[in-house]
VMD Tcl script that draws the C-alpha trace (Angstrom):
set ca {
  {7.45 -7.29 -17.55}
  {5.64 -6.71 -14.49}
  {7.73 -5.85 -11.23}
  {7.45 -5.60 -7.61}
  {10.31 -3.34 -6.36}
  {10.72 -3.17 -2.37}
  {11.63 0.75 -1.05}
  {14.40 1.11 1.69}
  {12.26 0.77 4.76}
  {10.86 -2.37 3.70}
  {13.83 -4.22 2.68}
  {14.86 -3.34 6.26}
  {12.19 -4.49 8.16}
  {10.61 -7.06 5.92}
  {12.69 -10.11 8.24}
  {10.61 -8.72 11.61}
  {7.49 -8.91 9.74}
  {5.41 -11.70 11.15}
  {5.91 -15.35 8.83}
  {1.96 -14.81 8.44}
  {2.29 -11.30 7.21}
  {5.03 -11.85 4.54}
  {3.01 -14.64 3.02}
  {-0.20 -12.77 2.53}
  {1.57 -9.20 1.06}
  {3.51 -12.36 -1.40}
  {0.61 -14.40 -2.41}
  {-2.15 -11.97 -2.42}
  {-0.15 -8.83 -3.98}
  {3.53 -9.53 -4.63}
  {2.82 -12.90 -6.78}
  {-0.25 -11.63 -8.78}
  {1.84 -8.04 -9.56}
  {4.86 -10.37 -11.00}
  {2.48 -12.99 -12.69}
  {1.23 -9.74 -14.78}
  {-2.18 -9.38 -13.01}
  {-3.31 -5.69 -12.62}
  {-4.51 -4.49 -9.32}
  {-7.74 -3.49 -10.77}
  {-8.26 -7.59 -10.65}
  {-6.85 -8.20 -7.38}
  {-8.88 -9.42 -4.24}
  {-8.06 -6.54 -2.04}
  {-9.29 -2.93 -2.58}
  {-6.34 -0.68 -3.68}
  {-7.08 3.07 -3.67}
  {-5.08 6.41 -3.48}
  {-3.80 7.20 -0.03}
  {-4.77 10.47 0.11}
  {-8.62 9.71 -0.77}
  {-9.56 10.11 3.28}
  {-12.30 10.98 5.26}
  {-11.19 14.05 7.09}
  {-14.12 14.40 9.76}
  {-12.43 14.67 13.15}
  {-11.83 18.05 13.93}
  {-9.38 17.58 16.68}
  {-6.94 15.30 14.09}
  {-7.56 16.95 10.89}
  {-4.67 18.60 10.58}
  {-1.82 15.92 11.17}
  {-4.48 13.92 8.33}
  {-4.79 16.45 6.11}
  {-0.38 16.62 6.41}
  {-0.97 12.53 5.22}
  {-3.65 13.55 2.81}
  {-0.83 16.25 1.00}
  {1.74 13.58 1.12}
  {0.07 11.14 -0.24}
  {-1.13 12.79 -3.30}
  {2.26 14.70 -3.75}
  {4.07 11.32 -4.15}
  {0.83 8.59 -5.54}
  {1.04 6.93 -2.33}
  {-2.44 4.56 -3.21}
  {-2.91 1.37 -0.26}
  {-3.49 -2.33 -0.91}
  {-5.64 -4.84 1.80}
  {-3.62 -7.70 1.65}
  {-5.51 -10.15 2.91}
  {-4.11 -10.14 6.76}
  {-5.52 -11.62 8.90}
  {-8.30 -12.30 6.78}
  {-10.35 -10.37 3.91}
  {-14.16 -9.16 4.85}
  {-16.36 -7.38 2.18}
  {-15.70 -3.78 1.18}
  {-17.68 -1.16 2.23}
  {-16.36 1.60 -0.80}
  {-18.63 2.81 -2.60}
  {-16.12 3.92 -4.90}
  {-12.92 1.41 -4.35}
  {-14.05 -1.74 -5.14}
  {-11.97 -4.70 -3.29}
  {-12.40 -6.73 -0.35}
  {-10.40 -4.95 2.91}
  {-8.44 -6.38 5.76}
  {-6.47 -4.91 8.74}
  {-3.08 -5.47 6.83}
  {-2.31 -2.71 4.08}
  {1.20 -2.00 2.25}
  {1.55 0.91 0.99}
  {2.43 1.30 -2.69}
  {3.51 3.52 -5.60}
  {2.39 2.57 -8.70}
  {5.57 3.12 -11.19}
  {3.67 2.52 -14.48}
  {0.89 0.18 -15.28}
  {3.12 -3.10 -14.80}
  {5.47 -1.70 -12.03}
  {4.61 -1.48 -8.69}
  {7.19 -0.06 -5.52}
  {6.32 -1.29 -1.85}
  {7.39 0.55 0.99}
  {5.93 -0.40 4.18}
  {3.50 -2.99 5.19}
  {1.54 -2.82 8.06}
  {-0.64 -5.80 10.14}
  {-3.30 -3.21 10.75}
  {-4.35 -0.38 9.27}
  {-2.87 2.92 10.99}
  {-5.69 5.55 11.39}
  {-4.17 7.76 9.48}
  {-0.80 6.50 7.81}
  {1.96 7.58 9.55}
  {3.98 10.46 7.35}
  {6.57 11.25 6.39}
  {7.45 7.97 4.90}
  {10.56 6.70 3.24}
  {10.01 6.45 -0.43}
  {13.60 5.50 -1.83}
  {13.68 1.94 -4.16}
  {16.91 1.09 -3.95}
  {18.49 -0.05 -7.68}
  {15.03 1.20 -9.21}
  {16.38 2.70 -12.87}
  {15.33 6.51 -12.08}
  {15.30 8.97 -14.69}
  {17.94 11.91 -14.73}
}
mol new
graphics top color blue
foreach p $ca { graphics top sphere $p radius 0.5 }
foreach p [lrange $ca 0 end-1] q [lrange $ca 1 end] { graphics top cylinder $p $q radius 0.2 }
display resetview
């Protein structure tokens, strides 16, 4: 069964999210997820986190410390849809993008964990982030 599961920091800041925000990450990612849609078929562009242009000199090593973190834990990025979706510019990502993102963990190919959602894309994500999911059925 497909599954949305919301991480820590989420759950505790989803209520000071903007009404407009909330409603975008539900019907444009939460909704489709749950309804059994894969992300491949989604709207947005989803891609891996750590796939980032590193070309400022003077920043490129607090990105690159995003860029390890990211790929150490899967962290991939969804455009939600916030405040509105333009065309992609990927060449590689397909998706339309938007200044909102959540940030994701893809658990297997039907489960999905969100832990942060932003209403404009941070330049670069801001790491170390909070990855526990709360009453997620880990492994020993």
């Amino acid at each position: 069964m497909p599954l949305v599961y919301f991480g820590t920091e989420l759950i505790k800041t989803l209520n000071s999210l903007p009404i407009e925000v909330q409603h975008k990450a539900y019907e444009h990612f939460i909704l489709p997820i749950n309804n059994g849609n894969e992300v491949i078929n989604l709207e947005g562009k989803y891609k891996p986190s750590w796939v980032a242009p590193l070309t400022v000199k003077a920043a490129a090593a607090f990105k690159q410390a995003m860029v390890d973190f990211a790929r150490e834990n899967n962290l991939h990025h969804y455009h939600f849809g916030y405040e509105s979706y333009k065309d992609g510019q990927d060449p590689v990502y397909s998706g339309r993008e938007s200044k909102g993102i959540l940030h994701t963990i893809p658990l297997s190919d039907t489960e999905h964990a969100v832990f942060r959602i932003d209403s404009a894309h941070p330049t670069p994500f801001t790491v170390p982030m909070n990855l526990h999911i709360p009453n997620y059925p880990q492994e020993d």
